[in-house]
N, C-alpha and C positions, 0 to 999 in steps of 0.2 A: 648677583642677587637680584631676582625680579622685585621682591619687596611683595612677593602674591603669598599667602598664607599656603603650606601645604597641603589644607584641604583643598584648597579651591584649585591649586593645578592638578589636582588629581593624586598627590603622594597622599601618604597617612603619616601623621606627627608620634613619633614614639610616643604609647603610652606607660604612666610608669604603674610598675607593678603593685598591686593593692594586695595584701593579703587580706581575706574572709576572716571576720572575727571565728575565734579558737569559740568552741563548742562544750558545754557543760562536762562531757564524756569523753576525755582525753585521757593520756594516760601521764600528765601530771597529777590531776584531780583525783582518777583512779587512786593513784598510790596517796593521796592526802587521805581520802576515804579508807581506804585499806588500815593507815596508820591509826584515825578513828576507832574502828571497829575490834583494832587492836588493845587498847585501851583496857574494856572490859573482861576480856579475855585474858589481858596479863594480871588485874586484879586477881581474878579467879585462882590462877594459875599461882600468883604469889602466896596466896593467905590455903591454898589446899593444904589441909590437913594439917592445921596450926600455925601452918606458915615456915615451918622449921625443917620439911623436910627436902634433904640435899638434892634429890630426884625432881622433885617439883619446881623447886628453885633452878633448878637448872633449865626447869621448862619454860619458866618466865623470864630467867636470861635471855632465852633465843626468841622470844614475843619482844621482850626490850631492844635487842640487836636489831631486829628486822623494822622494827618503827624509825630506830637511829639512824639506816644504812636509807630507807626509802628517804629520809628526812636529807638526805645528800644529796639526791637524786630531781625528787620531784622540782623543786627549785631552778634546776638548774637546765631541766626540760622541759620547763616550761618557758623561760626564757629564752631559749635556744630555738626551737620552732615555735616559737609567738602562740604559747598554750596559757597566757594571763588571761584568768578569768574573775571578776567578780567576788562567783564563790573562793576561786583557790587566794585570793587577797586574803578574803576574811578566814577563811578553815586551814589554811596551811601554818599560821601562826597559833590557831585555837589546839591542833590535832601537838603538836612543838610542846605544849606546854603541859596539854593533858598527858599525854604519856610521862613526863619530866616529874609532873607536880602528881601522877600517882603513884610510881615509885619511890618519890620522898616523903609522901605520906605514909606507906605499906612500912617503905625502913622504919618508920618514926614509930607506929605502932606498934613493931616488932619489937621495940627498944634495941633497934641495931644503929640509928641515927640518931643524934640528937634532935629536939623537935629545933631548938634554933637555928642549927643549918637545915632545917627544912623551910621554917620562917624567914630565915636572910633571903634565902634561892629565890621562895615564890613573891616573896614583897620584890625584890627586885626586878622578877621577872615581867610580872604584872603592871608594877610603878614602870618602868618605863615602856608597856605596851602603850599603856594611858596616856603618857607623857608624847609619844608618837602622835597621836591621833592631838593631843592640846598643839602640836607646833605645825603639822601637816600642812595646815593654809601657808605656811612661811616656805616651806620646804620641808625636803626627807635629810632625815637623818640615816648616812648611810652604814651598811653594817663594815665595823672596824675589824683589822686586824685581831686584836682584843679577843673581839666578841668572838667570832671564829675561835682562837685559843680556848675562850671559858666554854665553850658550848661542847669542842672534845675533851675537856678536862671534866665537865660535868658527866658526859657519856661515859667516860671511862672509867669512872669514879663510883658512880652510882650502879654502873655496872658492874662491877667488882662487889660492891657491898650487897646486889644483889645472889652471887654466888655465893655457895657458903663457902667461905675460905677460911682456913685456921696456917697459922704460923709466919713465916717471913711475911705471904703475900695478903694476910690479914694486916701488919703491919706497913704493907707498903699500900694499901688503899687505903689508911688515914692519909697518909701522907698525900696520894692524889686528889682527893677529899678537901683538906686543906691548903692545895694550891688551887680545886676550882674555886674553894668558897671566896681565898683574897683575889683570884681574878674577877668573880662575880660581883664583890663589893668596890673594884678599882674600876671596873668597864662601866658601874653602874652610873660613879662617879662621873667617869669621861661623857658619857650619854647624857649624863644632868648638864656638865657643861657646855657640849655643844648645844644643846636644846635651847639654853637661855641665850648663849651668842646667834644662833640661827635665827629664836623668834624677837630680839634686840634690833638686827640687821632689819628682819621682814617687816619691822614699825618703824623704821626710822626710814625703811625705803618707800610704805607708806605717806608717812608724814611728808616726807620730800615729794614725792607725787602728788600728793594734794596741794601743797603750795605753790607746784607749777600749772596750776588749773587757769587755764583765764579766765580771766571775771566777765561776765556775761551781763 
């Protein structure tokens, strides 16, 4: 070893690889926009023609699938080729919810849902968006196993009752129904939990930081 910097003998010092911030117009974003624009179109598509009829409902199944199926996707391409954006932070949870929380409102006014489990679903879902953003400065609270289970239990459930179905398989979407709704209210719980234990930690590790401040 000379101890001479690799500039200066003339070599070049590995440099490490930056990648360029991810660009508005990706194709994570893309598909969070898509699932947006989805939205109004499955409204339409639920409530045509009273709302009751099998043909149309069936059209708004496949408007709900395609939001469901991008909603597996975009996440997970975005992460993968470093496509985090801003936007897709804030719209990729708003577009999640909007699709969820208008299918449970269409069932509810159809009187194919109760309005309560439409009430449990979006207080839950909302309370703990909110609750996110209160613990944030502490840390992320990450998504659980759980939540993963209630999120395809809600999919396949809400899905089904958007079909019109009659006989066993109208009886068997209560039944997935009532497994999202107890997983929606138990994962809600576990999220309330950790929230308080995360932001407990992030004050106490606070407080202990400040008291090792030197006095000046």
């Amino acid at each position: 070893m000379t101890g001479v910097p690799a500039s200066a003998a003339g070599g070049h010092a590995p440099a490490a690889a930056v990648r360029p911030p991810a660009g508005l117009w990706n194709i994570a974003n893309i598909l969070t926009m898509v699932r947006l624009l989805l939205v109004p179109g499955f409204v339409l598509l639920m409530l045509h023609n009273g709302g009751y009829d099998p043909a149309w409902r069936s059209f708004a199944w496949a408007a709900f699938a395609v939001a469901m199926i991008t909603d597996l996707f975009d996440g997970h391409l975005a992460r993968m080729y470093n496509l985090v954006t801003d936007f897709g932070k804030i719209a990729d949870p708003i577009a999640d919810k909007a699709i969820m929380g208008a299918a449970l409102i269409c069932l509810s006014a159809l009187d194919e849902l109760p309005w309560w489990v439409t009430g449990v679903i979006l207080f839950r879902e909302v309370g703990i968006t909110l609750m996110r953003f209160w613990v944030i400065r502490h840390g992320v609270i990450p998504a659980s196993r759980g939540g993963k289970m209630k999120t395809l239990a809600q999919g396949i459930g809400v899905g089904m009752y958007i079909l019109a179905l009659t006989g066993a398989l109208a009886t068997t979407r209560f039944w997935v129904m009532a497994v999202a709704v107890a997983l929606t209210v138990l994962t809600g719980l576990d999220y309330v939990r950790q929230a308080v234990v995360l932001r407990r930690a992030g004050l106490a590790a606070r407080r202990e930081g400040a008291g090792r401040e030197p006095v000046r």
